[in-house]
N, C-alpha and C positions, 0 to 999 in steps of 0.2 A: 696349872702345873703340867709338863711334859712326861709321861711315864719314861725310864728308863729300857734301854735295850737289851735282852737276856741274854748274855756270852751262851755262845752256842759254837765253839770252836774246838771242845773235848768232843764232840756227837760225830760219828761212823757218818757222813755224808750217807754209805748203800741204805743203814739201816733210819733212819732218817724218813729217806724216799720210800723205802719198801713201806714205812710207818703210815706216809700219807696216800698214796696207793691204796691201801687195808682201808681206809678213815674213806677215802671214794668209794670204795665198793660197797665198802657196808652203808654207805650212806643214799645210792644207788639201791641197793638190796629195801630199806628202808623204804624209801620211795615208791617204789615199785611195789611192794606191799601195802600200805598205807595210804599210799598218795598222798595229799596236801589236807591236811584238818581244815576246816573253816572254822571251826569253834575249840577253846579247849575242853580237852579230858579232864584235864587235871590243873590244878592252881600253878600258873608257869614261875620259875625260879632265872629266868634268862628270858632277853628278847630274842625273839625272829628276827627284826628288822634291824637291823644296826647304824643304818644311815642316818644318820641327824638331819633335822630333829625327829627324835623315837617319840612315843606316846606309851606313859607307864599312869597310873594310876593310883590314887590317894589305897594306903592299907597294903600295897605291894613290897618284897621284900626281895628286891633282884642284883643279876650279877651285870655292872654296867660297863664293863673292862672293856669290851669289844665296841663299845658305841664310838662309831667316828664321826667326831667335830665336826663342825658345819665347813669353820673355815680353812684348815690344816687337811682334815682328812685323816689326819692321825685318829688310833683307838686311842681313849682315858686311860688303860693302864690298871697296874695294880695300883696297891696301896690306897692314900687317900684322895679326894678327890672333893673340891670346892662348887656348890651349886649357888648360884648369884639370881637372883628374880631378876623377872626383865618385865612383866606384863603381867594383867590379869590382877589375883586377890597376892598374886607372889611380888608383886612392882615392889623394890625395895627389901625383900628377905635376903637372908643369906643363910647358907645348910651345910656343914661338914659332916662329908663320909669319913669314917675314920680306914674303911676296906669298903674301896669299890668294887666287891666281886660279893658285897653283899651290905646292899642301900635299904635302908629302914625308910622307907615313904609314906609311914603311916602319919609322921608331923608336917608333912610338904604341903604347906598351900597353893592351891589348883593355879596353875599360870604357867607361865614361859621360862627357861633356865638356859644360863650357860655357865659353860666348865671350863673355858681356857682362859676368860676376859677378853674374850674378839668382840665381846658385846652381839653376838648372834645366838640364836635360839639353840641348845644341842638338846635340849629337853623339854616336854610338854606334860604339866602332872596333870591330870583330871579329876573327878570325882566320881565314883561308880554309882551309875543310875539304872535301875529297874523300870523303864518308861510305862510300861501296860501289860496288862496278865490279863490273855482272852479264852475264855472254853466258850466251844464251839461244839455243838450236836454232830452226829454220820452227815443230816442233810443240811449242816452249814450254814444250823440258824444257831447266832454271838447268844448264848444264854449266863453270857455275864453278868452276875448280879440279880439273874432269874430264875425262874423256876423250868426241872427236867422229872420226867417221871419216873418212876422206881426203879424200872430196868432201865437205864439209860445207860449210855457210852460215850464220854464226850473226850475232847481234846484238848489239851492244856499247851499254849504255848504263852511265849516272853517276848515282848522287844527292850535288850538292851544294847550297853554304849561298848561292855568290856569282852568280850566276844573273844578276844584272842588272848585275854589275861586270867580269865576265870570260869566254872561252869556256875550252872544253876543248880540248886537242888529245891525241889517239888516234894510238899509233904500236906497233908488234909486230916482234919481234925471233924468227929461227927457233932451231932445238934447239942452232947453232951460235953465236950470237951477233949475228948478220948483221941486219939494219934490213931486213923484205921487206913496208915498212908500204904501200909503193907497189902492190907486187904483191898484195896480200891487201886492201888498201881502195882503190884509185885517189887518183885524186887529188883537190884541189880541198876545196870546204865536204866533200866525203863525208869527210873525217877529221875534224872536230870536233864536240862537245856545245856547243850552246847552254842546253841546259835539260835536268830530268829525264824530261822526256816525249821527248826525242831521241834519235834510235840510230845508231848507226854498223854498217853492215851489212859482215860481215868473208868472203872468199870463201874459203876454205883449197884448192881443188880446185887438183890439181896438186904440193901441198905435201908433202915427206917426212914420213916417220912421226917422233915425240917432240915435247918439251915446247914449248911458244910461251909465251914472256912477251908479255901486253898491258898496255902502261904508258897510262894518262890522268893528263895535266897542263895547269895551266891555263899560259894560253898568257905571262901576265905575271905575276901573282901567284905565290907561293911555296907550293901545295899540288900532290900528285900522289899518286897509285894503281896498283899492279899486279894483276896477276892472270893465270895461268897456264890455259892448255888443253894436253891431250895427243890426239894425232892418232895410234889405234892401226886396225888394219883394223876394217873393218865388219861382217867373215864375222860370225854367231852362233857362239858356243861354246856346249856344256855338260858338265858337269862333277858325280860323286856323290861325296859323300863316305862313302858307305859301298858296296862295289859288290857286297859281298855281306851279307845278312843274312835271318833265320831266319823263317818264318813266322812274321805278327803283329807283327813289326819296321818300321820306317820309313827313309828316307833324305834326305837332304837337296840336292835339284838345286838348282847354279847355273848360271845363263845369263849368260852375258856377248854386250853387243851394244849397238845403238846408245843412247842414251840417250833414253828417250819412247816408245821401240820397241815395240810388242807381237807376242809371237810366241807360239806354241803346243807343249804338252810331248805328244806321242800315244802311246799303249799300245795297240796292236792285241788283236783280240778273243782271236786263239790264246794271248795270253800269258795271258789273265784265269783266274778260276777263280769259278765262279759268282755272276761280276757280270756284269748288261747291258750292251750297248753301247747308256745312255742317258743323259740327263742323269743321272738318280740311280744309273748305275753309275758316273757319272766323281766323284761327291760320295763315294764310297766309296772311292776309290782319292787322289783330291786333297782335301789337307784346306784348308781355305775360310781359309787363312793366308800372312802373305809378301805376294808380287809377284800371288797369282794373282788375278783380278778377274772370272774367269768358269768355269765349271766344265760341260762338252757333252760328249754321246755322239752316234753316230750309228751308225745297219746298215750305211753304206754310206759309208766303205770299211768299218766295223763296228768301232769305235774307242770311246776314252774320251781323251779330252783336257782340260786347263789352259789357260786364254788367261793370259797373264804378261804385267806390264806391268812395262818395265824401268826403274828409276828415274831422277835425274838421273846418276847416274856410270855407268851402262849395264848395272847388275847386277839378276837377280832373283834369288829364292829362293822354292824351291816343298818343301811333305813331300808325300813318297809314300808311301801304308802298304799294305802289304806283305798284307792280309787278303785281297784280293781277285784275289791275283795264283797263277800257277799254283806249288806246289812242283815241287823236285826239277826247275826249268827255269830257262833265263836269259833274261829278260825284256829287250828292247829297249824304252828312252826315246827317242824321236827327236821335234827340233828342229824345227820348221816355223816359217820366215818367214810375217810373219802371220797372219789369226786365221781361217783356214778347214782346218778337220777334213780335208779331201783333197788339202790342199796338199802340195807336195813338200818330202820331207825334205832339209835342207842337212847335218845332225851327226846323232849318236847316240851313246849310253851304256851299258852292257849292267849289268843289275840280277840276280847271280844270288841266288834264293829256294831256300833249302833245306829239307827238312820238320824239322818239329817232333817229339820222341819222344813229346810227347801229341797224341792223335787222339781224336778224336768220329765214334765211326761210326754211331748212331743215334738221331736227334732230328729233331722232327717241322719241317714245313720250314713250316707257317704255326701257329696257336693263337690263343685266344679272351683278350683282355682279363681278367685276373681269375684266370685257371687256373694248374695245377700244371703246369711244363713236366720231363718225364724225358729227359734224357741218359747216355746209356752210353756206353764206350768205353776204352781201353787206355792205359794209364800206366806203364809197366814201369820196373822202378826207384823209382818215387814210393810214398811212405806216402800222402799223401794229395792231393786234388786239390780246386779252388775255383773257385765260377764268379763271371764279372763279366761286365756291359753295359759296352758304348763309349758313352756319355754325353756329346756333345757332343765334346772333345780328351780325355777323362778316362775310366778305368776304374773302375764303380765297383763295390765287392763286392755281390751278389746276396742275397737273405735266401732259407730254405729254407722258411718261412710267411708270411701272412698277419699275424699275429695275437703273435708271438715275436719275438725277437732273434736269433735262432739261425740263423748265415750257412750258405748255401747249399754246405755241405763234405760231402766221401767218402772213408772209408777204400779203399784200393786193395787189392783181394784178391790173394791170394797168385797167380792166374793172370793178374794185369798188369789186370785189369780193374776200373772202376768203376759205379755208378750215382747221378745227381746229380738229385735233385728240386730245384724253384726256384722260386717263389714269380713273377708277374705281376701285381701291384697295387701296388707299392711302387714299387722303383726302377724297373721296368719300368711305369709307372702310364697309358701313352698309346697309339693305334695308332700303327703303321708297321715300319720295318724297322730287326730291331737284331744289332750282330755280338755275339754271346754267345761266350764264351771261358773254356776251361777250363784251369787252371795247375796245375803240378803245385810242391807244397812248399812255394806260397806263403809258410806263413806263418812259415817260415826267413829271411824278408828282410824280411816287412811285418807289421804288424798288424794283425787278423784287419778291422776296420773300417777298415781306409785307403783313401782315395782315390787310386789310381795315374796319376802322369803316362804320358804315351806314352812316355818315355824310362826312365820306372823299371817299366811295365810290359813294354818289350822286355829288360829282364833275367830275366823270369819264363820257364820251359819252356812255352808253349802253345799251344794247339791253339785259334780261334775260327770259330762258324758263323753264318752269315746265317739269321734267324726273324724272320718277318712276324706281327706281332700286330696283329689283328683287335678291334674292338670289338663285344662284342654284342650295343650299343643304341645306338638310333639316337633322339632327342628332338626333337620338334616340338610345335610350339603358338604360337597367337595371344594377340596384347597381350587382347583379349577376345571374348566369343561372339556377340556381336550388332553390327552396325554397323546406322546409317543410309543408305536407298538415292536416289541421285543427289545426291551434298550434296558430292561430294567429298570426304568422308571418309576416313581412310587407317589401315588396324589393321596390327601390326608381329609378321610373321612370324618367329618363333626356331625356329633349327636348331641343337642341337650334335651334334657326332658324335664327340666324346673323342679328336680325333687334332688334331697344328696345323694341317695343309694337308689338305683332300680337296674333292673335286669333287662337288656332288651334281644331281638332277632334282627340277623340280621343275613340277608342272601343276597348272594351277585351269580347272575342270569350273564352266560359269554353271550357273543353276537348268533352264535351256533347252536345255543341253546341248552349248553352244557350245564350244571349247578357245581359252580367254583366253589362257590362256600354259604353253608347251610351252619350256624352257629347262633352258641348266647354269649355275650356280652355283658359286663357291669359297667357300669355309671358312677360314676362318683363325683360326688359335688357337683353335681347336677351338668355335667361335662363328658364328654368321652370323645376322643380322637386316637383315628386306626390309621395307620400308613396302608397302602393297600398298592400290592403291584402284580405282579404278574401277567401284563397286557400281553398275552402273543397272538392274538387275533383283532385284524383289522374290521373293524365295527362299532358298535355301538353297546356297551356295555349297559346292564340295569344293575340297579340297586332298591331293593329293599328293605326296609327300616322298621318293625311292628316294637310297641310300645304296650305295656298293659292296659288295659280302660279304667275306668274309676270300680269296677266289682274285683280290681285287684288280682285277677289269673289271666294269664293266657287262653286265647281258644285253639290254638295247637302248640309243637313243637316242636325246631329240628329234624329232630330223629322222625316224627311223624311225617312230615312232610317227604324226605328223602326215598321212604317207604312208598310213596305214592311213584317216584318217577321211575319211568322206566327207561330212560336213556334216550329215548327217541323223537320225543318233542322238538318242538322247534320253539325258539324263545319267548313267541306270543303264547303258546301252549302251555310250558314251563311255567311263566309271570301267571297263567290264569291261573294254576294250581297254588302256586302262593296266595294269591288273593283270596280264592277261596277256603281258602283252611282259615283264614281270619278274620272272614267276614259272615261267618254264616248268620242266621236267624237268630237273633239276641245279645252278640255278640257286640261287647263295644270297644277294642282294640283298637289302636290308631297304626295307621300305615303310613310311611311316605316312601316316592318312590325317586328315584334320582336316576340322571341317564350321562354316559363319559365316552364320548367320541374318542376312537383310537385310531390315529393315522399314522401313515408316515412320519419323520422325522423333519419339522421344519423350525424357520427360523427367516426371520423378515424384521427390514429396516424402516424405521416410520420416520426418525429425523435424523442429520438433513435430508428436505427431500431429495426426490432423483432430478439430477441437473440443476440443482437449487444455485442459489449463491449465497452465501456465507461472511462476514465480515473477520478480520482476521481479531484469533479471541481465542477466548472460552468457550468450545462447541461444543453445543451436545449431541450424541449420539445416542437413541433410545427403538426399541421396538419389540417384538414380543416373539415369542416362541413354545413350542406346545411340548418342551422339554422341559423337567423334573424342578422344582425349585431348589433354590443353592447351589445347580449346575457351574462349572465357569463357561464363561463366555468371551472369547479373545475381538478386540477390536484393535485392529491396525489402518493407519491412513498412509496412504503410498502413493509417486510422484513421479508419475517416466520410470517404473519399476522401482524407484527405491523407497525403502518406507523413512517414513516423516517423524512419525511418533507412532505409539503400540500403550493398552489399558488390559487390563482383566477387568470386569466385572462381573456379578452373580444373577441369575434370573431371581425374579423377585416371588412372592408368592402366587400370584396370581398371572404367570408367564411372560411378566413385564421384564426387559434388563434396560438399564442407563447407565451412559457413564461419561464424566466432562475431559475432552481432548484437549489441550495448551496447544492452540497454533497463531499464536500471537505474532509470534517472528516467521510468517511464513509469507511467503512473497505473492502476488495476484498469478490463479491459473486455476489450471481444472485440477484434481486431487481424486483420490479413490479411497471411498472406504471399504475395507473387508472388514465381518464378523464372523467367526466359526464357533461350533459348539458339537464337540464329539466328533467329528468328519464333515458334521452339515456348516453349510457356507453361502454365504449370501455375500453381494457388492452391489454396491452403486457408485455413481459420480457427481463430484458437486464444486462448485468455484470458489472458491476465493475473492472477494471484488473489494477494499477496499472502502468504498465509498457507497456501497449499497447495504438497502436499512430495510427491506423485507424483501420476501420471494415467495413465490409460490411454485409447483411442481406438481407431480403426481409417481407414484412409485413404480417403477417398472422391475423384474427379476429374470436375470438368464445364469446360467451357469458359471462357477467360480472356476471350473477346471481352463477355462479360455479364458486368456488376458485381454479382453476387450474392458470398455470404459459404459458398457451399460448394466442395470443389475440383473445377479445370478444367484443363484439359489442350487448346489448340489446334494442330492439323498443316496446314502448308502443304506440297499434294501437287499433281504434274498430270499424276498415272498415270489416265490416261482407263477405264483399265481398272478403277478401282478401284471398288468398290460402298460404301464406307465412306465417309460426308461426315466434312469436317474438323469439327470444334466441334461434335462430337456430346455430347452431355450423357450421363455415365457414373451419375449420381447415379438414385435410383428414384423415378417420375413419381409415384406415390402418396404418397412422402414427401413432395413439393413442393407439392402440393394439399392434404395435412393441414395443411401449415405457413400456407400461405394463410388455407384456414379459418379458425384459430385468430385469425388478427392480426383477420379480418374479425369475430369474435365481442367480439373486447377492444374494437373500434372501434366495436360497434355499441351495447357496455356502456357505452363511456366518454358517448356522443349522448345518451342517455340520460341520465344521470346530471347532462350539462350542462341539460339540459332541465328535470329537477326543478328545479335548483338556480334 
């Protein structure tokens, strides 16, 4: 239907205007105060939006007068007003308003509608949805559906659909039944959602222990949401589930506490059994799984500890394994409210560790990458015994070579005793510190190649010892052996040291003697590479490279070393004071020392040779330069001065560049190539022949600044020191005087010759 048009031909035109004027200002004024809601206050009786299609809502009860049609553009109008389904659960409804400036949409099925019969959409009902109701803790752990303790303070927000149609109201009921929404949110807007971005902050302090229903519902519409907290004490608990088990066994601590919580699990040093109280004694004792998020030692109080972060329900879980804890003792777990190593203990848990009836009583306590390791020791009872590394959470079997299949097994002699040779290049393939463990009967249960869990290897009888494997090569070297000096140039030092973490030294010794850089370095993944530049002295640069030895410290450091110079040495002097700090009497650190020629700025042409001959093609052009890798490098070939064809290409890592020329369609003759790199420049000449299928040459260089046709080689320097001019000509002065000659005999035949004639 078409609304009617309001005779407006009795109305004051002035007062009319002045009417809408007022209606702008105040509405202005409005804004201006207010600004734009995102959410409603209050249950809307009118839409915002008017443009069709509007979006209104099952249970809404609005004035639709002003919606303009999709297709006309006209408003609906008073009076009544026709809604036709189009889509959705509405496909085929039909709805009379009897007064559309006030629509009853509490019987409109959710779908698509139109009002004029254009067959387009002017209406979308919906259904009002309460998607999720989340309380959240101050430090922003989701305690939905979990447990907060007595005093707690959380946040209550909503995600719903009706956001511009309706607010939410927020109301909580204690363990009893009882409405204490007053008590726990105050009063006022603090109990409702306007929008998803809104929260309702909930205060529990005071409140009994057990369950709280939190209901959100909208305040006129037909959706709502619950959701539950429990309010149990705050104290930390913890709790093992296994409170005794065998050496080489694990357990399982849980902590119960507040929810976001972090607190710490600490083993005192007397309980340990040859582990540190250091970071990498506590990675021996807490495996890097569960709740735990940090893993420290410390001398003092002389501890190993777990930081545990408790989830949203207030739980954590940490394994403890048992390898590094004392036998034949009961080991105390204790609780620490947050995450400092000397904090005071609030609980504890006692862990008793019993011995194992297989023992290892002699194996060497560090060894060399690569080597055969021997363990002896007692197995009484057992046929035979098997060794395995801890591998990350996993046990794996040991091989007893190098070079065979043959796992690392022993018969047990009739006096309870074995001996187990073991192979280090295989599974053992890295530096650092590994628990090795000896079983007895193994392979009663497993297969002689299985990979044991921690839970299927704590069914084995064994015995495991802590061995430091040592690598005994340390690997250094430069991206290349020459660099250019003052260019800014940068060559890229490699270090491996065959372990994933280590720390190494590392000092560069100028030509002059000066100490560039006296530093430590880390490694990782058994790899390190350093750009290193700063050449502004022509010489011969050193590099030293110190590595730890298999006792695991350094024999000096940096700072110590530095302390020793006094400025004045001379390079061999300098290099001797390094050496010396790391090699003194007992000392087993590894050294390597590296050396980087710093010249001038060059660049030289290997193919084609000089005077070569060429078939016409695909040439290549390649030779080497003692500038930076990934420099460019220009190569142009030119003809009687004019150029032919022109490349970039990149020097490669190792000072090499190449690059292939197109002179396919180039006619027989001599040709020129030039290369340049940075201002430096090199040329040579070469032919063209057609019909010829090798050549040989040999490379000559004179300077680029003169257009002659032999090679040239230009350096831009401003070492005042230098006695070398740039664009010195390399070619032999006798050669260039015969060639003169000659052209002056042909020139003087040909005068001649014109003169007969």
């Amino acid at each position: 239907m078409t609304a009617g048009k309001p005779d407006v031909t009795g109305f004051d035109r002035k007062a009319v205007l002045g009417l809408v004027v007022t209606v702008v200002i105040v509405a202005i004024g409005v804004a201006g105060l207010g600004g734009i809601a995102s959410g409603a206050e209050e249950p809307r009786d009118r839409l915002g939006n008017v443009s069709a299609p509007v979006v209104v809502f099952e249970g809404e009860v609005l004035n639709v007068t002003e919606v303009r049609q999709s297709e006309s553009g006209d408003p609906i109008g008073t009076g009544s007003v026709s809604f036709e389904g189009l889509a959705g659960n509405a496909e085929g409804e039909f709805e009379q308003a009897d007064d559309a400036s006030r629509v009853d949409f509490r019987n409109f099925r959710t779908g698509t509608y139109d009002t004029n019969g254009d067959g387009r959409t002017d209406v979308v009902v919906r259904a009002p949805v309460i998607r999720s109701v989340t309380v959240r803790t101050q430090n922003g752990a989701n305690v939905t559906g979990g447990r907060i303790p007595a005093d707690a303070v959380v946040d209550i927000a909503a995600q719903f659909n009706f956001e511009a149609a309706d607010r939410i109201e927020v109301s909580v009921e204690d363990p009893d039944g009882l409405d204490v929404t007053r008590e726990v949110l105050g009063s006022g807007t603090a109990r409702h959602l306007t929008d998803a971005e809104d929260s309702v902050r909930a205060n529990f302090t005071d409140q009994p222990e057990g369950a709280y229903r939190i209901e959100v519902e909208a305040s006129e519409l037909d959706a709502s949401r619950t959701a539950t907290v429990v309010i149990r004490s705050s104290r930390p608990t913890i709790a093992l589930d296994r409170s005794t088990v065998s050496r080489g066994e694990s357990t399982i601590a849980t902590v119960i506490g507040d929810p976001g919580e972090r607190v710490l699990l600490r083993i005192r040093s007397g309980d340990l059994d040859g582990v540190p109280a250091t970071d990498e004694g506590a990675h021996q004792v807490f495996a890097a799984s569960g709740a735990v998020v940090d893993r420290i030692g410390s001398d003092a109080p002389g501890a190993v500890a777990a930081v545990v972060r408790l989830d949203d329900r207030g739980e954590g879980r940490v394994r403890i394994h048992s390898d590094g804890l004392r036998s034949d003792n009961t080991a105390r777990i204790e609780l620490v409210q947050g995450t400092s190593i000397r904090g005071t203990s609030l609980s504890r848990a006692s862990l008793r560790v019993d011995r194992r009836a297989v023992s290892v009583t002699e194996y060497p306590a560090t060894a060399i990458l690569g080597s055969e390791l021997t363990l002896t020791g007692q197995a009484r009872g057992a046929s035979t015994v098997t060794a395995y590394a801890r591998i990350d959470n996993r046990w794996e079997p040991l091989f007893r070579d190098g070079s065979s299949d043959r796992y690392a097994r022993a018969d047990v002699r009739s006096d309870g005793r074995y001996t187990l040779r073991i192979d280090t290049s295989r599974v053992i393939n890295a530096r650092g510190t590994y628990w090795i463990a000896v079983a007895a009967d193994a392979g009663e249960q497993y297969d002689p190649d299985q990979r044991l869990s921690a839970a299927e290897f704590a069914s084995l009888d064994a015995e495991s010892v802590s061995i430091r494997i040592g690598s005994g090569e340390l690997r250094a070297s430069l991206s290349q052996p020459e660099v250019a000096f003052d260019t800014g140039d940068e060559v890229t030092l490699s270090i491996e040291t065959g372990t994933d973490q280590e720390d190494i030294h590392l000092y560069v010794v100028t030509p002059r003697g000066a100490l560039q850089t006296a530093e430590t370095a880390a490694v990782r993944d058994g790899l390190l590479e350093r750009d290193l530049g700063d050449f502004t002295t022509r010489g011969e640069y050193r590099f030293v490279v110190v590595s730890r030895g298999d006792d695991g410290s350094f024999e000096s450091t940096p700072n110590s070393v530095r302390t020793h110079v006094t400025g004045r040495e001379s390079q061999t002097q300098l290099l001797a004071k390094v050496r010396d700090a790391y090699t003194r009497a007992g000392s087993d650190d590894r050294l390597r020392e590296l050396r980087l020629d710093v010249t001038y700025p060059r660049i030289a042409i290997d193919a084609p040779p000089a005077d070569g001959t060429v078939e016409p093609g695909d040439v290549t052009v390649s030779g080497t330069t003692n500038r930076q890798a990934g420099t460019d490098v220009s190569v142009e070939v030119y003809r009687d001065g004019t150029t032919v064809t022109a490349e970039t290409t990149r020097i490669g890592s190792a000072g090499e560049w190449q690059t292939t020329l197109d002179l396919a369609g180039e006619s027989a003759g001599s040709y020129t190539v030039r290369v340049e790199v940075d201002g430096t420049t090199t040329q040579r000449r070469f032919s063209i022949d057609p019909t010829t299928t090798t050549t040989t040459a040999t490379a000559t260089s004179t300077t680029a600044t003169a257009e002659t046709t032999t090679d040239t080689t230009t350096v831009t320097t401003t070492d005042a020191a230098a006695e070398t001019t740039t664009g010195v000509t390399e070619t032999d002065g006798q050669g260039l005087t015969a060639v003169l000659a000659l052209l002056a005999i042909v020139a003087v035949a040909a005068l001649a010759i014109r003169r007969q004639t």
